[in-house]
C-alpha positions in Angstrom: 78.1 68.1 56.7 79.9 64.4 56.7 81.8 65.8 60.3 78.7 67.0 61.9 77.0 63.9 61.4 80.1 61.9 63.0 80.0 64.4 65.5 75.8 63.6 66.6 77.2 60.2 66.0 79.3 60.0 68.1 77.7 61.8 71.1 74.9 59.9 70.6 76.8 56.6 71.6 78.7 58.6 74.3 76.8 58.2 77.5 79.4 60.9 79.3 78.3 64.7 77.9 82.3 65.5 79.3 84.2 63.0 78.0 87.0 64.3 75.4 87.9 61.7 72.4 91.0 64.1 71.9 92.3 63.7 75.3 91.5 60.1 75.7 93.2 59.1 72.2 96.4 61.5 73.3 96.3 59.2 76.5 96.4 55.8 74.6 98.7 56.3 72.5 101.5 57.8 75.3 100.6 55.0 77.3 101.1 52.4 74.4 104.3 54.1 73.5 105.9 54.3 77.3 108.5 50.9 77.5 107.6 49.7 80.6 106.6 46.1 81.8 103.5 45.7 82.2 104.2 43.4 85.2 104.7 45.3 88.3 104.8 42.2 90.8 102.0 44.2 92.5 98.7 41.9 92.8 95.2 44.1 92.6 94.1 44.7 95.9 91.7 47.7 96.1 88.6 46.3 94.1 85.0 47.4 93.1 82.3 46.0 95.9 80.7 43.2 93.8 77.2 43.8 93.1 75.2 41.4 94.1 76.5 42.6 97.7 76.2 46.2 97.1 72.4 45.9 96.1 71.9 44.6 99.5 72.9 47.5 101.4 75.0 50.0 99.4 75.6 52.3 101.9 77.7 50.2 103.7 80.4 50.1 101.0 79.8 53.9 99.8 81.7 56.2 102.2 79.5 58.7 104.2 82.1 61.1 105.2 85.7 61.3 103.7 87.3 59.6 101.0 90.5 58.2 100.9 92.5 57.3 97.3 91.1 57.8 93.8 87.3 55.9 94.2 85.3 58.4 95.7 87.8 61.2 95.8 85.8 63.7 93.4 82.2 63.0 94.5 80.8 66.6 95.9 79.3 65.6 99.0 82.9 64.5 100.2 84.9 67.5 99.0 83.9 69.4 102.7 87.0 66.9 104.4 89.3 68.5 101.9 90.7 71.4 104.2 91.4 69.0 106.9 92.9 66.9 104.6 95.3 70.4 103.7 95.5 70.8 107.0 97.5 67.1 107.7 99.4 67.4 105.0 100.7 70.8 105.9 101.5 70.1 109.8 103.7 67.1 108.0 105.2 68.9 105.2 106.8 71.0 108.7 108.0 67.8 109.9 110.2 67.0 106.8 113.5 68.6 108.1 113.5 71.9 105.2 112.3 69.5 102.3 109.1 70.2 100.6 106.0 67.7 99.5 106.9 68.7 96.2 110.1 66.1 96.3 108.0 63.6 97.4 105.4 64.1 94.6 108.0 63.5 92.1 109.1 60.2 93.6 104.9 59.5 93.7 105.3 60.3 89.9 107.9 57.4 89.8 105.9 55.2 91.4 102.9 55.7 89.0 102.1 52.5 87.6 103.0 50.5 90.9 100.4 52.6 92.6 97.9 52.1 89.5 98.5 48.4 89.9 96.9 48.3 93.7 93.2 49.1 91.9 91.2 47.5 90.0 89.7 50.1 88.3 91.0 52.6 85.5 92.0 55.8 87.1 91.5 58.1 84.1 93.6 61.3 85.4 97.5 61.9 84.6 100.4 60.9 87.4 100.8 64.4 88.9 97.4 64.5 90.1 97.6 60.8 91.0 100.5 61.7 93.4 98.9 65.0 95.0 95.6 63.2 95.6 97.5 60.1 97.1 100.1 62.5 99.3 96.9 64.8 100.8 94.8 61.2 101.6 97.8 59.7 103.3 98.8 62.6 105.3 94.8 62.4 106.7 95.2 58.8 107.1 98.8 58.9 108.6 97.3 61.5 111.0 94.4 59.7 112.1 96.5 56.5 112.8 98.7 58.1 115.0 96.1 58.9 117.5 95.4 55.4 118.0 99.0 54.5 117.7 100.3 51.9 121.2 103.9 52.2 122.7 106.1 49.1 123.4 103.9 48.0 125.9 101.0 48.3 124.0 99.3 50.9 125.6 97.7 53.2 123.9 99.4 56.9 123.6 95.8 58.8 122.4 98.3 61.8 120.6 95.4 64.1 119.7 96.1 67.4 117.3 94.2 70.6 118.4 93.3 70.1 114.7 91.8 66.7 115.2 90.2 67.3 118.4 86.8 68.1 117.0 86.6 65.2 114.8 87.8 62.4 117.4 86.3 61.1 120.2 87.8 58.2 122.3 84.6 57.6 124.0 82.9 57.0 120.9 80.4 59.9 121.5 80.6 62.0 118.3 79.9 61.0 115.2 82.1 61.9 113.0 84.8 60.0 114.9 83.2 56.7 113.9 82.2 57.8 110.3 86.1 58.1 109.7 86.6 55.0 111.2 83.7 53.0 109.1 85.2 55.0 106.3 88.7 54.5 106.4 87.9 50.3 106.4 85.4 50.3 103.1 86.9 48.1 100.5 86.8 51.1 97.7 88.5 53.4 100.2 91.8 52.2 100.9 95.4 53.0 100.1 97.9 51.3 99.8 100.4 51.1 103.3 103.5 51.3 101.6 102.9 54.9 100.7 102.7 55.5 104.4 106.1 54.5 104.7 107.1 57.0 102.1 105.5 59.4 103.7 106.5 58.9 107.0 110.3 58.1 106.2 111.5 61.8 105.7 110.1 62.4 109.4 112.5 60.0 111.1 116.1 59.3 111.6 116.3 56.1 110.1 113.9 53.6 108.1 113.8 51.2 111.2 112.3 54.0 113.5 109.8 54.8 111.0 108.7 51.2 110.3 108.4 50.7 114.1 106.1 53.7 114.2 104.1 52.6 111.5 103.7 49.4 112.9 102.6 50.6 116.1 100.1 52.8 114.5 98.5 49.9 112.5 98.2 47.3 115.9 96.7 50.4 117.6 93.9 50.7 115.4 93.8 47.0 114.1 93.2 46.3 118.1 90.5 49.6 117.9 88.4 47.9 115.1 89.4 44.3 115.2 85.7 42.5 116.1 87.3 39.7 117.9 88.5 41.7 121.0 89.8 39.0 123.0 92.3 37.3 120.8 95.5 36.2 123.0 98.5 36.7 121.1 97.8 39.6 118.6 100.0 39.2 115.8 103.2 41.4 115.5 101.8 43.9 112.5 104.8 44.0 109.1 103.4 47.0 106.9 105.7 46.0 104.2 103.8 42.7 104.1 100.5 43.8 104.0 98.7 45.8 100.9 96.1 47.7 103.0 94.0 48.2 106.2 91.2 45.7 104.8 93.7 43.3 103.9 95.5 43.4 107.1 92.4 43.2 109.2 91.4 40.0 107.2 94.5 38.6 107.6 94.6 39.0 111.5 90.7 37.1 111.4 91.6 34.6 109.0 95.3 33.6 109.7 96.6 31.6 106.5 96.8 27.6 107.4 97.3 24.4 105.4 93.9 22.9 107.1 91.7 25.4 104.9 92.5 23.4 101.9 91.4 20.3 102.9 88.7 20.1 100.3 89.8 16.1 99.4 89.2 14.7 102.5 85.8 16.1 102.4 85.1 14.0 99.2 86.6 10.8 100.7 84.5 11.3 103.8 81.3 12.1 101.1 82.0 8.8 98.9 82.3 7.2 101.9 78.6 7.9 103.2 76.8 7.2 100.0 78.3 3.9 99.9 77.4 3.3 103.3 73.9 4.7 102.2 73.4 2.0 98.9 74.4 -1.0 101.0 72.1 -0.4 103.4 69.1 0.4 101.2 70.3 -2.4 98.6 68.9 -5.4 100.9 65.4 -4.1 99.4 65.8 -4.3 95.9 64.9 -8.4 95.3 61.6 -7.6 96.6 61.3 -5.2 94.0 62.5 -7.4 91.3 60.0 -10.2 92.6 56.9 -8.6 92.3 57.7 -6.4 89.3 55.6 -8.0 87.4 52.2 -7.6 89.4 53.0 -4.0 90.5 53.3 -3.0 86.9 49.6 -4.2 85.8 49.0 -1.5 88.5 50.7 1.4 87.9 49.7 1.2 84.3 46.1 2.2 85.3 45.3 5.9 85.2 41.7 6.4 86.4 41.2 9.7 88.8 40.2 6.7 91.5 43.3 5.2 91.2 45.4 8.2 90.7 44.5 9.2 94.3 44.8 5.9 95.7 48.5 5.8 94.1 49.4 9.3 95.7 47.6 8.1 99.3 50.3 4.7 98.9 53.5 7.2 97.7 52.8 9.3 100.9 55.6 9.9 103.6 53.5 7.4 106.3 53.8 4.0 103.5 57.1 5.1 102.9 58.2 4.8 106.2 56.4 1.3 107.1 58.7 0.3 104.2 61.9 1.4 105.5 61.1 -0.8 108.5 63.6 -4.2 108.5 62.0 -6.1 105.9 61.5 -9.4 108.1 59.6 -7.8 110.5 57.0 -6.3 108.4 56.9 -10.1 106.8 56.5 -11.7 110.1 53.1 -9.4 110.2 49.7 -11.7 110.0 48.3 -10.8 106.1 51.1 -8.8 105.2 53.0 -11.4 103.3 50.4 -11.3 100.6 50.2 -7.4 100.1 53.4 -6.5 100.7 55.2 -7.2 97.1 52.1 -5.2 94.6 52.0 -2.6 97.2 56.3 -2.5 97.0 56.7 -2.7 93.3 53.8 -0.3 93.1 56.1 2.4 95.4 59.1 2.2 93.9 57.0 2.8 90.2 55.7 5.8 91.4 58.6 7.4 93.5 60.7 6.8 90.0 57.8 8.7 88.1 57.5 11.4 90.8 61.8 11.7 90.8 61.3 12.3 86.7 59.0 14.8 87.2 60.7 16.9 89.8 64.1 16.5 87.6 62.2 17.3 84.6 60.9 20.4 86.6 64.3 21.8 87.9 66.5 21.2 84.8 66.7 24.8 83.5 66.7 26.6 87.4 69.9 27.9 88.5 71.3 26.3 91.6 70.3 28.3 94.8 72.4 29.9 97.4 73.8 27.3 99.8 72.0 27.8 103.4 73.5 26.3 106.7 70.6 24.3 108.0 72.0 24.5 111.9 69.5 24.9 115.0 69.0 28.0 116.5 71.2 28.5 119.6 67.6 28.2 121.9 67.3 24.8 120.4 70.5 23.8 120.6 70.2 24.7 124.3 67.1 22.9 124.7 68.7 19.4 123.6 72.0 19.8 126.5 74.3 22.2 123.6 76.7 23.9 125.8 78.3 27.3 124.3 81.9 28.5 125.3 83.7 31.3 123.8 87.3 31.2 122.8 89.9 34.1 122.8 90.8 33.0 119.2 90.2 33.6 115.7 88.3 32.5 113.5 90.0 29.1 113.2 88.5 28.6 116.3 85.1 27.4 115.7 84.5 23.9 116.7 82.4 21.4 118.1 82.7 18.4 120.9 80.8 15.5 120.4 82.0 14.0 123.7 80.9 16.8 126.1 78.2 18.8 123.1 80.1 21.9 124.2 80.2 24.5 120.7 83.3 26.8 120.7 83.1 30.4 119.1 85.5 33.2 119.3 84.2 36.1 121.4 83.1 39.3 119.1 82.2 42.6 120.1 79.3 44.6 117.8 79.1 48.2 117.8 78.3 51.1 115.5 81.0 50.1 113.1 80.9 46.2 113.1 78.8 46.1 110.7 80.3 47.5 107.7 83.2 46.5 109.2 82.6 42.5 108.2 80.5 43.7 104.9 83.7 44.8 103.3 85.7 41.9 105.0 83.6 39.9 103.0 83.6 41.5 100.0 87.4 41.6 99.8 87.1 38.1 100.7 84.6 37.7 97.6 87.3 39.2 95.5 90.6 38.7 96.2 90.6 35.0 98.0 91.2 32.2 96.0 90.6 29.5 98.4 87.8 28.3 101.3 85.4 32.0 101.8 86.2 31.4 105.9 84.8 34.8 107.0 81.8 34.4 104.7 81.0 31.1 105.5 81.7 32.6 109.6 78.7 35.0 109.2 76.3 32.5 107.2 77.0 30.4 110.6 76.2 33.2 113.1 73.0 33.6 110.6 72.1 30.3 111.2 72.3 29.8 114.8 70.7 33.5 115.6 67.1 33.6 114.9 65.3 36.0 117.8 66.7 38.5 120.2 66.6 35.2 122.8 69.4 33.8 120.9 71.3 36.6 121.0 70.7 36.7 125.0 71.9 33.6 125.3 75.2 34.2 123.8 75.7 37.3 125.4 75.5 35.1 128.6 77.9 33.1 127.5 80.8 35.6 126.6 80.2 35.0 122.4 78.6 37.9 122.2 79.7 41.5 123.3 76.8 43.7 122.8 77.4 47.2 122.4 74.7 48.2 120.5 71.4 48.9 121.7 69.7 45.8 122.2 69.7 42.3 121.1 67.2 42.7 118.7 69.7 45.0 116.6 72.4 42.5 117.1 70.1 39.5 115.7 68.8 42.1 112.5 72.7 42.5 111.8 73.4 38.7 111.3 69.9 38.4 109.9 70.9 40.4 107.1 74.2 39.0 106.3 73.0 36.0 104.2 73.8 36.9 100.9 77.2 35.3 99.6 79.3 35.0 96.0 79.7 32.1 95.4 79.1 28.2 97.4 82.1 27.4 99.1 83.0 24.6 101.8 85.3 25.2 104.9 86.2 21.8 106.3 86.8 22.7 109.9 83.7 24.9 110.2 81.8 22.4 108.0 83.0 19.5 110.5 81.3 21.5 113.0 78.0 22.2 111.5 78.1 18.5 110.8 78.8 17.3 114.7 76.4 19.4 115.7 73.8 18.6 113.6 74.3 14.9 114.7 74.0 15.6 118.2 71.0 17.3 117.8 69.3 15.1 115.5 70.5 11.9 117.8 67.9 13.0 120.9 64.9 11.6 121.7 63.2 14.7 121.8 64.3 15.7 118.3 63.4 12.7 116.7 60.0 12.2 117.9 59.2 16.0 117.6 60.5 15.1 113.4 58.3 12.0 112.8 55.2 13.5 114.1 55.7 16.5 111.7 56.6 14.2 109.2 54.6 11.2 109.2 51.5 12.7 110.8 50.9 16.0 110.6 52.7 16.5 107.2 50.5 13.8 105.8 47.6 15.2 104.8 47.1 13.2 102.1 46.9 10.1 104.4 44.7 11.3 107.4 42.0 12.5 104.5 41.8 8.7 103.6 41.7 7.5 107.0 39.0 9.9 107.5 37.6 8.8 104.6 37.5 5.2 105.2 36.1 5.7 108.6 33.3 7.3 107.6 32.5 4.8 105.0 32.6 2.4 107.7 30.4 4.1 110.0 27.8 5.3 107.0 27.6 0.9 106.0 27.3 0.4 109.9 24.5 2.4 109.9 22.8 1.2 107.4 23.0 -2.2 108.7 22.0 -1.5 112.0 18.6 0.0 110.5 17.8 -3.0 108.9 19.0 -5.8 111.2 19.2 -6.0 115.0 22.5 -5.1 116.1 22.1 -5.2 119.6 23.2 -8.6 119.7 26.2 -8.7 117.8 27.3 -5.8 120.6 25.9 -7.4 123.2 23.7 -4.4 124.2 20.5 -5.0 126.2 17.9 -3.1 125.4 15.2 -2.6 128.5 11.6 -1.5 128.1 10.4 1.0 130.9 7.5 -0.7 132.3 4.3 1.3 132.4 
């Protein structure tokens, strides 16, 4: 009786029907009792999308069409790539000289716990299987990389297997050819390169053949998928240096540099600004201090009246007449006498309005940093020239002297996409400095607004549009907004700042702002004005009707004669 009810018990908490205690206590306790270090020297690499990203669009971190490693590899709708993947690791098990896949899963059995130390996630199956499932993947993989694989020239060879032919299309015209390819770059899909190495080590005559193979497969389809297609000076590919294909690409867009951890100089340069800001809104403050005294006896009164009156003086058109040098507005005829009530009455209520707002936004969490940049059709408007680099990322700038922005050139197709998606979600996860890619696309969001944008970059040689029109190429960036975590980029930054300035310094700009500020955003005081004018003429009125007020306007009036 006592065992059935530990037995409903205990299924009861168990949210998996085929999960077996038995087994998974067995498991625990080998793997407590095995004497190995639990440090490998192997950082995790291969890591779960984070959510808040997946939400967005989870299809572009789920693979449609084959799996490759441990993630994904038992999901049913995958399983029909499982002959193929036989059918690569039987055409190499013929290139291994007389020796057998069997010798190399026992070395993959060796190599357990380094390969468990790539992912992130528990991988709750025994070593053997772990080393057939990695061998079969790789061989796929392996197989697939050689078709793109570039000779010392860096040409491409296009070696295509009767086998393969079906799947692969160099034109890009079938489908599945860029499924594999979207695939094969997903953050949860990936393993690791140095068990390509393994594998492809028994097929050559020496370990410095098959690392120059390897490494000629990898630039082949690095240049294949890379987005920024007219980099000069692609970077000579080490597989021994790089974990996987998502980290490699990463690497190649975001080349490591000492600049990207400038994050002091951007605090020096922001102390430095709001000192420059209190000295020159500190020549205000004895006026305040001087009439103090009568602008209180004011603000303390709280009729509905006064209330309005109070909000009509706070509003954004007073507040600018204050801002204005202070000896001007005192060289004004009958301001001198209004000037320190109506002062000491503005600061009062902007310090009541400041308590209230802080009051009100104490308990919110901080929102999602936006780049607040022109669109590029604005930007053009004001004299912005736009001029594409054959960089990477590092790239981005922007020249004050001649208002020229640099980007790097990148091409969109099918597979861009959910290309950068998982670029930035390994970025999310695994970098520990500046987000550089991230804070790339939240720039790109910000400049690209309408399909005109887009057009106008095309034009220019930043964009590359191989999709089907702009519009699809401004929904892609469009969509891209949502990010981890804040982060700051100091060259990227220093160019959202310059260009800011420019745009904000022209004429046009500036007027275009204070009419939307100071007139048409305020409501508040036009409804007086209106108010007071209509007052005005209503008592005008009624005086006319009572007196003559033909000769205070000097109006003749003329009888018709009969």
């Amino acid at each position: 009786m006592a065992s059935n009810q530990s037995h409903n018990s205990s299924s009861q908490h168990n949210p998996n029907p085929h999960f077996d205690e038995s087994k998974w206590v067995i498991q625990i306790r080998q793997t407590l009792e095995e004497e190995i270090e639990d440090d490998t020297g192997v950082p995790v690499s291969v890591f779960n999308v984070p959510k808040p990203l997946q939400v967005m669009k989870p299809d572009a971190y789920m693979p449609q069409f084959i799996a490759l490693g441990p993630y994904h590899h038992w999901r049913p709708e995958l399983y029909e790539m499982e002959r193929y993947k036989l059918a690569s690791a039987r055409r190499i098990q013929k290139n291994f000289h007389g020796s057998k896949l069997q010798n190399l899963v026992e070395q993959f059995i060796k190599l357990e716990h380094k390969i468990r130390a790539y992912y992130h996630r528990y991988l709750d199956f025994n070593g053997e299987t772990l080393a057939w499932m990695m061998i079969v993947d790789a061989s796929f993989l392996l197989e697939f990389l050689q078709i793109h694989s570039i000779d010392e020239e860096g040409k491409p060879l296009r070696r295509l297997t009767s086998r393969m032919s079906h799947l692969v299309d160099f034109a890009g015209r079938k489908s599945a050819h860029n499924m594999i390819l979207r695939d094969s770059m997903m953050l949860e899909n990936q393993i690791p390169l140095y068990l390509l190495k393994k594998i492809l080590d028994p097929q050559c005559t020496s370990s410095e053949q098959s690392d120059s193979l390897l490494s000629n497969m990898l630039t082949g389809y690095m240049k294949e998928l890379c987005p920024l297609k007219m980099m000069e000076n692609f970077p000579t590919i080490d597989p021994s240096r790089h974990c996987h294909l998502i980290e490699l690409l990463y690497v190649i867009l975001v080349p490591k540099t000492e600049d990207l951890n400038d994050d002091q100089n951007d605090e020096i340069e922001q102390n430095d600004k709001e000192a420059a800001t209190e000295q020159t809104h500190g020549n205000c403050d004895y006026v305040k201090q001087l009439f103090s005294t009568i602008g209180s006896s004011i603000s303390h009164l709280n009729g509905a009246p006064i209330q309005y009156i109070k909000r009509v003086i706070i509003s954004k058109p007073i507040r600018f007449l204050v801002k204005v040098p202070w000896k001007v507005l005192t060289s004004l005829p009958g301001f001198s006498v209004l000037k320190g009530p109506i002062e000491n009455l503005l600061s009062s209520q902007m310090e009541e309005s400041s308590k209230k707002e802080d009051g009100s936004t104490t308990n919110k969490p901080p929102l999602i940093e936006e780049i607040m940049i022109p669109s590029v059709e604005e930007l053009v408007d004001v004299g912005v020239k736009f001029s594409a680099t054959n960089g990477d990322l590092t790239t981005v700038g922007f020249d004050l002297k001649t208002a020229t922005f640099y980007l790097p050139t990148i091409s969109l197709d099918l597979n861009t996409e959910v290309i950068l998606r998982n670029l930035v979600a390994y970025e999310a996860s695994a970098a520990s400095g500046p987000l550089v890619l991230t804070r790339y696309t939240e720039l790109m969001n910000g400049i690209i607004d309408t399909e005109e944008d887009v057009m106008l970059l095309r034009q220019k040689g930043v964009v590359f549009n191989r999709l089907k029109s702009d519009r699809e190429v401004a929904n892609l960036w469009n969509s891209m907004s949502k990010s981890i975590r804040l982060t700051k980029v100091p060259f990227m930054d220093k160019a959202i700042e310059d260009v800011n300035k420019y745009y904000n310094s022209r004429f046009r700009v500036k007027t275009k702002k204070f009419m939307k500020k100071y007139v048409f955003g305020s409501w508040q005081f036009l409804t007086f004005l209106a108010a007071v004018l209509l007052l005005l003429l209503t008592t005008l009125q009624a005086f006319c009707s009572v007196y003559t007020c033909s000769r205070w306007f000097g109006v003749v009036s003329t009888v018709e004669k009969s």
